[in-house]
N, C-alpha and C positions, 0 to 999 in steps of 0.2 A: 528579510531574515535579521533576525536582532541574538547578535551575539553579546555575551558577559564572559569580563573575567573577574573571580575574586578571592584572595586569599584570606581562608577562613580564620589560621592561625588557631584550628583546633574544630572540626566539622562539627561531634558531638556537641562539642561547646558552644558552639553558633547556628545549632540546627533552627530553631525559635527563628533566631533574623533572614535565616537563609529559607526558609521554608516560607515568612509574611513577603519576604523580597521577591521570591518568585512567584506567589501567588497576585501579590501587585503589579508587579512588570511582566511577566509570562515572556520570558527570552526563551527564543528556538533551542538555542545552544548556551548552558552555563561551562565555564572552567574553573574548577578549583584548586586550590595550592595550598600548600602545609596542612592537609586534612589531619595528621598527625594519630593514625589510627591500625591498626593490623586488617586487613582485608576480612578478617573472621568478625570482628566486630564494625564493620565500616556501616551506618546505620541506612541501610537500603531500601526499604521498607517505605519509611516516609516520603522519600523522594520520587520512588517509583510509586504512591498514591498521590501523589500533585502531577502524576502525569509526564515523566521524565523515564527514558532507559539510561543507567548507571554504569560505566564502564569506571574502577577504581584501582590504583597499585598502591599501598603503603607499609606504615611498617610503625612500631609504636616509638612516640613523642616527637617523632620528625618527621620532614620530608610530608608526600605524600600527594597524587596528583590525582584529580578525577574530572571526568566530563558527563553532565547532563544536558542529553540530547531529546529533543519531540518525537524525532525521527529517528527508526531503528539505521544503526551504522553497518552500513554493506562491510567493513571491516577494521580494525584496531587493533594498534600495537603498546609494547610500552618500552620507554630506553633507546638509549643510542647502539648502534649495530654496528661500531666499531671492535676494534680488539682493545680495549679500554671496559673500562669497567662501566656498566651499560648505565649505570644509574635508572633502575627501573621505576623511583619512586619520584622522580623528577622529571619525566619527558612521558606523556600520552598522547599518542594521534588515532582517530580516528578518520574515515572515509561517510560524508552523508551524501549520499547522489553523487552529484561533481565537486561537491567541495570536501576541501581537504582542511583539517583543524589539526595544530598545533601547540599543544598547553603543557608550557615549561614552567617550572621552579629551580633558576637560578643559584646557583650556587651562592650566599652571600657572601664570602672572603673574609670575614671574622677583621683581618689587620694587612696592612701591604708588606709587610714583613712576616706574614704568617704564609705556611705551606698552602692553605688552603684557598689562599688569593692566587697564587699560583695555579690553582688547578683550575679557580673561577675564567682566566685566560683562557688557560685549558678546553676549557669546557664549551668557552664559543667556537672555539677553533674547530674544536668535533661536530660543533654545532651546524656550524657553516659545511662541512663536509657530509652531514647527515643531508642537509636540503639537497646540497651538490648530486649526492648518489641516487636521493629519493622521489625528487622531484624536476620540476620544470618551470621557469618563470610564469610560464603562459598558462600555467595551468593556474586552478581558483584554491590559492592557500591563502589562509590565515595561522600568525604563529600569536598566540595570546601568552599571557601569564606575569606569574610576579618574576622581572627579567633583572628584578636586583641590580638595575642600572638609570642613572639620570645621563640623559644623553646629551645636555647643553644645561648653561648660568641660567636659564628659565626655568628651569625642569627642577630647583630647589631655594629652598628659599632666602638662604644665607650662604649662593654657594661661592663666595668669594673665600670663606674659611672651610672649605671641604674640598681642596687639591690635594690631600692625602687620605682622601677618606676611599675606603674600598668600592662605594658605588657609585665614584664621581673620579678618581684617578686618573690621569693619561692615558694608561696602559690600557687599563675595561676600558677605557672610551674608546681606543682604538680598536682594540678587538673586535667590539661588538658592531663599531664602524662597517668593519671588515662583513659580519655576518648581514649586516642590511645589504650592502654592497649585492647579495645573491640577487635582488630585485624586491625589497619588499619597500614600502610605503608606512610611515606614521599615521596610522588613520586618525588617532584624536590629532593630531599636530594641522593635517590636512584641512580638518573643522574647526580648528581652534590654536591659530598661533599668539595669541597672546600670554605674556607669564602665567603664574600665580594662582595656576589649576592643578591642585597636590590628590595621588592618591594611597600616600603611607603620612600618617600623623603617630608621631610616637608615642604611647602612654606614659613616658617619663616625662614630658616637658605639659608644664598646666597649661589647659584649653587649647591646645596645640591646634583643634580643627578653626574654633574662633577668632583664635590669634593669626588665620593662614600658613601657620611656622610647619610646612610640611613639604613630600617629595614626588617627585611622581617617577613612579620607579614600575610602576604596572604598564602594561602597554597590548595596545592589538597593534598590529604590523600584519600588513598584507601584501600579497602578489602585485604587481599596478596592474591587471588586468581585473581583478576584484577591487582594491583599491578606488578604481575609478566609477567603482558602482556601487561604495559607499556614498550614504545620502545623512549622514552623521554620527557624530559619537559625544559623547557626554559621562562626566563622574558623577556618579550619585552616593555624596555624603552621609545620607538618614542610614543606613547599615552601620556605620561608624560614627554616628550621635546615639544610636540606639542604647541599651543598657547592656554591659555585658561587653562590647563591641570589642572585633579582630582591630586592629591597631591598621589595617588597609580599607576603602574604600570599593564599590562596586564600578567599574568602568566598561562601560557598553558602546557597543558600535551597532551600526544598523545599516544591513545593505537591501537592493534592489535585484535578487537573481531570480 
């Protein structure tokens, strides 16, 4: 099974790369992030003629999460089920057979002096507490998505000047410590511990994919009982050399279930 995650940073707008990407790699499971669209206009259609059932929550210019699945999902939600604000355009899970998929979009924290770094805390916290109430180590999850977090000095590129930046911090890096802590596994990290494999290149810095000046902030994270029957993962840059490109990369994992 070959899962993807990828944020679109605007679905419409990247329908073209995401529709050649899927018709070239044919992933079981795609997840999307910042589709940035109202559910009345979310372009369904194309995706569900390449052969995909479309489960979407969003909402216009922001946010906005989706999964395309091969296989119809025995069931799906969207949002955290806390007494907090569920954030529906940011958390999707579905149910395919025994596996359990998990595709977040991150809070990005704007500034560490901003309110909303504060919630980005927040947010794994609940996070961690969603797996806690919903799940089980032992069972076969996957939590994908853009997790708006570099989680070591490898994971960016110049990160010796980014201890105060909101997706390299102490604090996120604790937090989200905290949330893997539930049992889950870096599946690209598993396949590939060497630096200098980014999958956010920012459009403000020139040639940012050729120069490697990039982040890897996207991530699949598994159960270690699925974890250990991943058999690899890889970034694939051409979505993000393409014309037009979301300013993140495609990053796929591939298991044996």
């Amino acid at each position: 099974m070959k899962i993807a995650t990828f944020n679109v940073n605007s679905v419409r707008s990247r329908m073209g790369i995401l529709l050649e990407w899927l018709e070239t790699s044919s992933p079981d499971v795609m997840c999307l992030q910042e589709t940035k669209v109202v559910d009345a206009d979310f372009p369904v259609e194309p995706l569900r003629n390449a052969g995909y059932h479309v489960l979407f929550c969003g909402e216009k210019s922001y946010n906005g999460v989706a999964i395309l699945s091969r296989q119809v999902p025995l069931s799906s939600s969207f949002g955290l089920d806390d007494d907090g604000s569920p954030d529906s355009t940011r958390l999707a899970c579905v149910k395919l057979g025994k596996l359990w998929v998990v595709n977040t979009y991150v809070p990005q924290g704007r500034d560490i002096e901003h309110p909303m770094y504060r919630y980005k805390i927040e947010w794994f916290e609940r996070l961690r507490r969603y797996f806690d109430r919903n799940f089980t180590p032992s069972q076969s999850l996957v939590w994908v998505g853009d997790l708006n977090i570099a989680p070591a000095s490898p994971d960016i590129h110049n990160s010796s000047e980014q201890a105060n930046h909101v997706c390299y911090h102490r604090d996120v890096r604790r937090a989200f410590e905290k949330t893997m802590e539930w049992g889950f596994v870096d599946v690209f990290r598993k396949h590939h511990p060497e630096p200098g494999q980014y999958t956010f290149f920012d459009y403000r810095v020139r040639d940012s994919v050729g120069r490697g000046l990039g982040w890897r902030i996207d991530h699949v994270m598994a159960s270690r009982s699925l974890a250990a029957k991943s058999s690899g993962a890889w970034i694939d840059l051409v979505p993000r050399r393409a014309e037009k490109p979301s300013d993140h990369a495609v990053l796929v994992a591939e298991f044996t279930i």
